[in-house]
matplotlib code that plots the C-alpha trace (Angstrom):
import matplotlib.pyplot as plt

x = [-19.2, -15.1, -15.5, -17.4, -14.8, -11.7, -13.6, -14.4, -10.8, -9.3, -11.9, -11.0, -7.4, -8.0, -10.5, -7.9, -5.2, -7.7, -8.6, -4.7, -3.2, -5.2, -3.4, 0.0, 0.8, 4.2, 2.0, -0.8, 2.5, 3.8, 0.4, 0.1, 3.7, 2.8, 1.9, -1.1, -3.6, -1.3, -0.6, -4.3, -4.5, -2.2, -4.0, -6.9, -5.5, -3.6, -7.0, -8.6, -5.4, -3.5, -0.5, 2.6, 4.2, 1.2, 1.8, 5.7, 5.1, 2.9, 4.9, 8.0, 5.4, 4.5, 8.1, 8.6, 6.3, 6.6, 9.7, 8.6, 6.1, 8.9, 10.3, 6.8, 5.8, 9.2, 8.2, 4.2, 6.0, 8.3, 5.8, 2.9, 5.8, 6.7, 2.4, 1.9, -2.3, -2.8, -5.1, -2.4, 0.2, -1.7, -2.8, 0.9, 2.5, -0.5, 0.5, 4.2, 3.8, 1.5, 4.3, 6.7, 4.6, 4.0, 7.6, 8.7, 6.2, 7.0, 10.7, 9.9, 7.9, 10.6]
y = [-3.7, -3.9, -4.5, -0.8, 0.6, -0.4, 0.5, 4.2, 4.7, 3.4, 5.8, 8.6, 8.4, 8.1, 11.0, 13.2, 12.2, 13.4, 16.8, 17.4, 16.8, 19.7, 22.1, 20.3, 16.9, 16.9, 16.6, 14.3, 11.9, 12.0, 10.7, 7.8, 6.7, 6.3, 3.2, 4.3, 1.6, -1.0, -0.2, 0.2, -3.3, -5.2, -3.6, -5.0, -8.4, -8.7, -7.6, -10.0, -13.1, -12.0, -13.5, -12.0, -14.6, -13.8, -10.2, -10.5, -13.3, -10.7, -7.8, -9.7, -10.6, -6.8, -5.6, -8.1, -7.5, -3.5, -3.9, -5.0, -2.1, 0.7, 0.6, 0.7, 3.9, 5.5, 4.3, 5.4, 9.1, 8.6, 7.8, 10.4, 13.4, 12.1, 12.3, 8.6, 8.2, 8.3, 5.3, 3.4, 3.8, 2.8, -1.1, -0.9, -0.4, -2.7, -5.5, -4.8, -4.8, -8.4, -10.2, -9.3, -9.7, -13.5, -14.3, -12.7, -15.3, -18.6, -18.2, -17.4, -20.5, -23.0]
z = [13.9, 13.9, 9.7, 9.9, 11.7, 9.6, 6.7, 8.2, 9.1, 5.5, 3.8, 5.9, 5.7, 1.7, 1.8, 3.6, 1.7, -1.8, -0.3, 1.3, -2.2, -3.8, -0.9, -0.7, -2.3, -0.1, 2.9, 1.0, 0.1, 3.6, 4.7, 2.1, 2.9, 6.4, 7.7, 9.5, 8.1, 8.3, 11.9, 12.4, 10.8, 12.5, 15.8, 15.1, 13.9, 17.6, 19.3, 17.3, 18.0, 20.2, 18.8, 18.3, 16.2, 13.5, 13.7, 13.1, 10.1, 8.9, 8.9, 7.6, 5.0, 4.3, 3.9, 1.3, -0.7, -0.4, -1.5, -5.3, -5.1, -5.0, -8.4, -9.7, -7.8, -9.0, -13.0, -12.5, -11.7, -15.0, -16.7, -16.4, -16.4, -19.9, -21.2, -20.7, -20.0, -16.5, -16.6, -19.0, -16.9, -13.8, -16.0, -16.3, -13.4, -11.7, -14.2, -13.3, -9.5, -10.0, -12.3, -9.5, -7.0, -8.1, -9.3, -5.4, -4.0, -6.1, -5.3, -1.8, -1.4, -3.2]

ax = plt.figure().add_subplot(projection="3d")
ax.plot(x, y, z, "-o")
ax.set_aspect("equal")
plt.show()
């Protein structure tokens, strides 16, 4: 039942985000840069452990590796305003992100 409900809040908060970007993609961008279904997630993690040292490894955890993602969000914007294919850039950037991604994790756990 709890795997329902996660998966009804992450599909709503994506659906809103898909229908608020046709009226305003400020406020659809707002919403995807908020935390909300991370904070949801580490709610239900807590509920499920209650243990706060697992919640703060794994939001330590999360900031690192949001970090790498950043650069790639900033080049996915460059590169569809300069007529790049939208489902190129996206391989791209995906590619980019999992290279980093893996690099940030092998020197992390050396």
């Amino acid at each position: 039942m709890a795997f329902i409900i996660k998966t009804l809040i992450a599909v709503s908060i994506i659906l809103v985000a898909s229908e608020l970007s046709k009226k305003s993609t400020t406020l659809a961008a707002m919403l995807l840069a908020m935390p909300i279904v991370l904070f949801i997630s580490f709610a239900f993690i807590y509920h499920q452990s209650n243990n706060n040292n697992q919640i703060a490894q794994l939001t330590y955890e999360t900031v690192v590796y949001i970090i790498p993602v950043l650069p790639f969000l900033y080049l996915l914007s460059l590169m569809l305003k300069h007529g790049f294919n939208f489902y190129f850039s996206l391989l791209l950037v995906s590619i980019g992100i999992c290279f980093v991604t893996y690099c940030l994790n092998y020197f992390l756990s050396n």
